[in-house]
C-alpha positions in Angstrom: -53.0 -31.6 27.1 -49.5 -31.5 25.4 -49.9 -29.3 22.1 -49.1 -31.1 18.8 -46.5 -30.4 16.5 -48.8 -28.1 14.0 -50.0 -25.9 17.0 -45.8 -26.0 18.2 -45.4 -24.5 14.4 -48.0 -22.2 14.4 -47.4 -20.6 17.8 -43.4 -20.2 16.6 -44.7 -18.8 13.3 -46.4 -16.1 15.2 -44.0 -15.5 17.3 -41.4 -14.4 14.7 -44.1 -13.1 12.5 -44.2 -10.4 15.6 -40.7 -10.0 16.1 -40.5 -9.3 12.8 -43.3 -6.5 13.1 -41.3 -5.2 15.9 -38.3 -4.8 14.1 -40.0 -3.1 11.0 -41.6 -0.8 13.5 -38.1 0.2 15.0 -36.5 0.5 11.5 -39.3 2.9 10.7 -39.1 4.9 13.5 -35.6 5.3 12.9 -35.9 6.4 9.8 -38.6 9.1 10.6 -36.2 10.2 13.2 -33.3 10.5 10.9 -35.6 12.3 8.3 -37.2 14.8 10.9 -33.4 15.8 12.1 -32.5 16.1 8.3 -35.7 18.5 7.9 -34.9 20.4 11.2 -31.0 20.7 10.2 -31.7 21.9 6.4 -33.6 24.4 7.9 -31.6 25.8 10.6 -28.9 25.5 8.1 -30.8 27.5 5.7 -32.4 30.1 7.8 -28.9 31.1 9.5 -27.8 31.3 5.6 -30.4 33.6 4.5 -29.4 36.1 7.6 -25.5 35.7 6.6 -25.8 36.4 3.3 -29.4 38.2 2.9 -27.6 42.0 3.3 -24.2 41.1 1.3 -26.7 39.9 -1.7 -28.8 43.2 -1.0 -25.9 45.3 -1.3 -24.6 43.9 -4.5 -28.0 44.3 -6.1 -28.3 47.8 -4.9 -24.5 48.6 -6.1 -25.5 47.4 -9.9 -28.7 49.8 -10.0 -28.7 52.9 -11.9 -30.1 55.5 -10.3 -33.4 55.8 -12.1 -34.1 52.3 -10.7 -34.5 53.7 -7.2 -37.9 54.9 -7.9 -39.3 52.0 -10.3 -41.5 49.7 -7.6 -41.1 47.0 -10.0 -37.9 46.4 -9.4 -36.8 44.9 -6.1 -33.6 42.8 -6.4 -32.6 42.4 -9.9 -31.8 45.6 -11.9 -33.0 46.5 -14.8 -30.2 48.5 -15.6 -27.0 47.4 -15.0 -24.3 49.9 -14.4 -20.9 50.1 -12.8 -21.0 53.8 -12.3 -21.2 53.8 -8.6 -18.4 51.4 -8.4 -16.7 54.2 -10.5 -17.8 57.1 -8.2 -17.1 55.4 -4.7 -13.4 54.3 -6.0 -12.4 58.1 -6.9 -14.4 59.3 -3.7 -12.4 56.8 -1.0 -9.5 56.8 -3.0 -9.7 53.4 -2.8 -7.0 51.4 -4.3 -4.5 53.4 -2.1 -6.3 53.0 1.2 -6.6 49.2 0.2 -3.0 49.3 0.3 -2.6 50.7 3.5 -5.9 48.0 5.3 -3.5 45.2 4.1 -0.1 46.5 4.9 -1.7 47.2 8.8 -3.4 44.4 9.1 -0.8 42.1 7.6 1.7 43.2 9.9 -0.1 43.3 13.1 -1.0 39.5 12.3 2.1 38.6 11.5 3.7 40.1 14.7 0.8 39.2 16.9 0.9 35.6 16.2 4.4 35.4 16.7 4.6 37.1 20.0 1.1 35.0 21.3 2.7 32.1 20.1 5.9 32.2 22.2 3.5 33.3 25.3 1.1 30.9 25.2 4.1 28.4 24.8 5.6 29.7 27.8 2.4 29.6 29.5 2.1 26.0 28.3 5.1 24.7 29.1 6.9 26.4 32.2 5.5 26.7 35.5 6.7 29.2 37.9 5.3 31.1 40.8 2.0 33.4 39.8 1.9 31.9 36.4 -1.7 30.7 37.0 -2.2 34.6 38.2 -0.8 36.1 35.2 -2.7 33.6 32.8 -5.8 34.9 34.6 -4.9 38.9 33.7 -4.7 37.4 30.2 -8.1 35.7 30.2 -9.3 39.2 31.6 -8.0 41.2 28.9 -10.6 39.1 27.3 -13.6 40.4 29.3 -12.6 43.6 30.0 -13.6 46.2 27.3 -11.0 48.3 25.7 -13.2 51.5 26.4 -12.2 51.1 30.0 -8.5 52.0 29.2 -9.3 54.0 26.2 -7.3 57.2 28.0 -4.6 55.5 29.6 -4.2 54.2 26.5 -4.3 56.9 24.1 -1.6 58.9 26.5 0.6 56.3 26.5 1.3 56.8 22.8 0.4 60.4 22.9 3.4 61.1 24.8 5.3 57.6 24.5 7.7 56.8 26.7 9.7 53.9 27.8 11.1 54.4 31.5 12.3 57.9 31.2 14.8 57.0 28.9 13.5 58.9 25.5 13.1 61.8 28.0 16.4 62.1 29.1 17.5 62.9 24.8 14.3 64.6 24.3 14.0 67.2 27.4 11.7 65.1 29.3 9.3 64.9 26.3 7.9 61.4 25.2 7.5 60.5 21.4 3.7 61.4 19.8 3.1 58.4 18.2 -0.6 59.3 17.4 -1.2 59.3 14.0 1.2 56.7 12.8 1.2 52.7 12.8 4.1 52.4 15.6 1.2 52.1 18.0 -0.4 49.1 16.4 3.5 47.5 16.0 4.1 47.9 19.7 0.9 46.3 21.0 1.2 43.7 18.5 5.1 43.0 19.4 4.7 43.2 22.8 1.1 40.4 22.7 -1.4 43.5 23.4 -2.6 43.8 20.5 -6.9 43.3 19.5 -7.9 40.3 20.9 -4.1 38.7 21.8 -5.7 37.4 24.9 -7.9 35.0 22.8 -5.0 34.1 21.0 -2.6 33.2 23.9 -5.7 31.3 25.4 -5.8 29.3 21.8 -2.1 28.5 21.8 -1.8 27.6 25.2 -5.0 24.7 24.9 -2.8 23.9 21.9 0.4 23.5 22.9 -0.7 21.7 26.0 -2.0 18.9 24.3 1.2 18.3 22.4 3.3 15.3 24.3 5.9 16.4 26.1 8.0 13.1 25.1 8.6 14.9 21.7 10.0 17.9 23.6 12.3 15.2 26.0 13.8 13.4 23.4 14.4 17.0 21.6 16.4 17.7 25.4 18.0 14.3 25.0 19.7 15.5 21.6 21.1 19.1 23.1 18.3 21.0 21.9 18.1 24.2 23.7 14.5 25.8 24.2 14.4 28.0 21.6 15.7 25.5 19.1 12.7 23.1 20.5 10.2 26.1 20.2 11.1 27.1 16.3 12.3 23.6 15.1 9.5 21.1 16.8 6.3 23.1 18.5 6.2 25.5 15.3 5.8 23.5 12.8 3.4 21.6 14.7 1.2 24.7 15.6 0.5 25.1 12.0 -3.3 24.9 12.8 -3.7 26.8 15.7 -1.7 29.5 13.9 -3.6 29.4 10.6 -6.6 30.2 12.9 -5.3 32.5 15.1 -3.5 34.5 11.8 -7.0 34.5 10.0 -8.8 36.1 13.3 -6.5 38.3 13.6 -6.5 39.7 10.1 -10.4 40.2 10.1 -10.7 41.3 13.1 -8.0 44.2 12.3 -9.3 44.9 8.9 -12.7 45.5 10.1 -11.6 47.5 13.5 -12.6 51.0 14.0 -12.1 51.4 17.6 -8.6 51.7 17.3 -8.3 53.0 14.1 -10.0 55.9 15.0 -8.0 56.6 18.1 -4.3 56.1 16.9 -4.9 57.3 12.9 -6.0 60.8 12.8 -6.3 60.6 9.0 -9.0 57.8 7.7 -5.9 55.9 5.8 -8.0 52.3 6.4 -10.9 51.0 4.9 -12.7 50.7 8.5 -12.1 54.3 9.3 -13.3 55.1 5.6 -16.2 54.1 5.9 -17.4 56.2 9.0 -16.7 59.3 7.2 -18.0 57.8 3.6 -21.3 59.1 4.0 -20.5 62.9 4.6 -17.6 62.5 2.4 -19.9 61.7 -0.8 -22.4 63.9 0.3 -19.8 66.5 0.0 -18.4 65.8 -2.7 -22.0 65.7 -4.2 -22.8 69.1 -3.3 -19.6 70.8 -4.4 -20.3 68.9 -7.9 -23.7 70.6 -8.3 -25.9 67.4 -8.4 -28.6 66.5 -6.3 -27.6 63.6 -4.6 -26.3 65.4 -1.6 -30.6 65.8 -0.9 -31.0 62.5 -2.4 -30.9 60.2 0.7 -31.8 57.0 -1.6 -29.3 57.7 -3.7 -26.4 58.5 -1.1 -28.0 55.2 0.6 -26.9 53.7 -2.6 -23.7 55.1 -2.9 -22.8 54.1 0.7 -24.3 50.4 0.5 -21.5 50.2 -2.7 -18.6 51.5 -0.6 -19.5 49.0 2.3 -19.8 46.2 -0.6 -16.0 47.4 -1.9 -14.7 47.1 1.9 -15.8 43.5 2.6 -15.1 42.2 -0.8 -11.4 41.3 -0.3 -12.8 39.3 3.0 -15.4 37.4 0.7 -12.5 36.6 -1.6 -9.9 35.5 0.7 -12.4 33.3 2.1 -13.3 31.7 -1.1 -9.8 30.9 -1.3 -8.7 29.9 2.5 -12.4 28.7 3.8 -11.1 24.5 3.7 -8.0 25.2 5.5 -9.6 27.4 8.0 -12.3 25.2 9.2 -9.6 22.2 9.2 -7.5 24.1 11.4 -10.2 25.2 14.0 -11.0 21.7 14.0 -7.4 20.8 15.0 -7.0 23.8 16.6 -9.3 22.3 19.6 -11.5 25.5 19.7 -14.8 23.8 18.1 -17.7 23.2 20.5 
């Protein structure tokens, strides 16, 4: 029996009335998705935020404290209090302004000079292929892995008595230069692409450079353009981001070493050498004084939480300043991921 044309209606009815159920379910269960991956994000985005910035916001309420405030247990995080007397203290103590100086004048040179000289290596690595280049780009990647302990004393003679083929020695009687104690070692490394972490930065402009056409450098060739010309004029300028990135690395990562700071300056003239002499140096300086902080250890805690505060603070504000153009420029850089 054929059914009639208000059964046909009804049975089409239903029909969309449950497609239409079906679809509502799928929006729905879209959504919930959408909203549990907002939930999960917002808090892995707040949880990894508290970590970061949990001790910097400790330290800054522990520098504003007055020493009284120490011993009140009803005060945790906001002083009662304020004071700026152990901002006071730590800048006389570290001399502070002058070895700011000095952080910025090393670490501003060595990134200059060492994103310069792994710029024109990882080029060279990028562009021209000769015979062990694949081995030598494989010692670079393993100046990566290896740790700089391992040549710590090969190292440390080689500008303790410094020496370039025998030829210093021959107007010297035999004797090398001591370049201990001075910046000429950090210069050298950094000149010569050995400097902290070059072979992270060769390995960054390498990927870069590589993905650059090579038409741009042809029709450069087609023009006269010798290589260097191509190299300062065209692949430069275009390396703006992987050198913002790899001048920004560089910079940190010097300002905040200690490993060789301690081994090639025998005088704490940095702010990362400071600081692992701060604590007995304000306990000293405590104790000569008269006072009692020296037996204090909350309030030489304090007093070293406010010098660590000092030594990161030009970091936090150059990153205020260059944050946008760094994450652009890893992004560009190829490096994310």
């Amino acid at each position: 029996m054929q059914p009639t044309i208000a059964e046909k209606k009804l049975q089409t009815q239903a029909v969309v009335t449950k497609e239409k159920k079906g679809k509502r379910n799928l929006i729905s269960l879209e959504k919930l998705k959408n909203w549990a991956w907002v939930i999960v994000r917002s808090v892995l985005i707040i949880g990894l935020s508290f970590v970061i910035l949990y001790p910097i916001l400790l330290k800054v309420s522990i520098a504003f404290k007055q020493r009284m405030d120490l011993y009140d247990p009803t005060i945790v995080y906001i002083p009662r209090n304020f004071t700026l007397e152990n901002f006071k203290y730590v800048l006389e103590t570290m001399d502070y302004f002058k070895v700011l100086l000095n952080s910025f004048l090393l670490s501003g040179g060595t990134m200059l000079l060492t994103t310069l000289a792994c710029a024109v290596v990882g080029y060279g690595f990028a562009r021209f292929k000769f015979k062990g280049s694949n081995i030598l780009f494989a010692l670079v990647i393993l100046t990566i892995l290896v740790p700089p302990q391992t040549i710590m004393v090969p190292t440390y003679l080689q500008y303790r008595n410094f020496d370039i083929f025998g030829i210093i020695g021959l107007f010297n009687d035999g004797k090398g230069i001591k370049l201990i104690g001075t910046y000429w070692p950090f210069i050298i490394s950094s000149i010569t692409a050995m400097g902290l972490k070059a072979g992270l930065f060769i390995f960054i402009f390498r990927q870069f450079f590589k993905g650059v056409p090579k038409e741009i450098e042809e029709a450069a060739l087609v023009d006269g353009a010798g290589v260097f010309k191509i190299f300062i004029k065209i692949m430069l300028p275009n390396a703006v981001p992987a050198m913002i990135t790899v001048m920004l690395f560089s910079f940190v990562w010097q300002w905040n070493d200690i490993y060789f700071t301690t081994m090639f300056l025998e005088q704490a003239s940095v702010l990362s050498s400071q600081l692992q002499i701060a604590g007995s140096t304000i306990a000293y300086n405590l104790s000569t004084a008269g006072g009692q902080g020296a037996t204090d250890p909350s309030y030489l805690s304090m007093l070293v939480n406010t010098s660590v505060l000092l030594s990161i603070l030009p970091l936090i504000i150059m990153y205020m300043f260059v944050q946008r153009h760094f994450v652009e420029s890893v992004e560009r850089a190829g490096i994310v991921g």
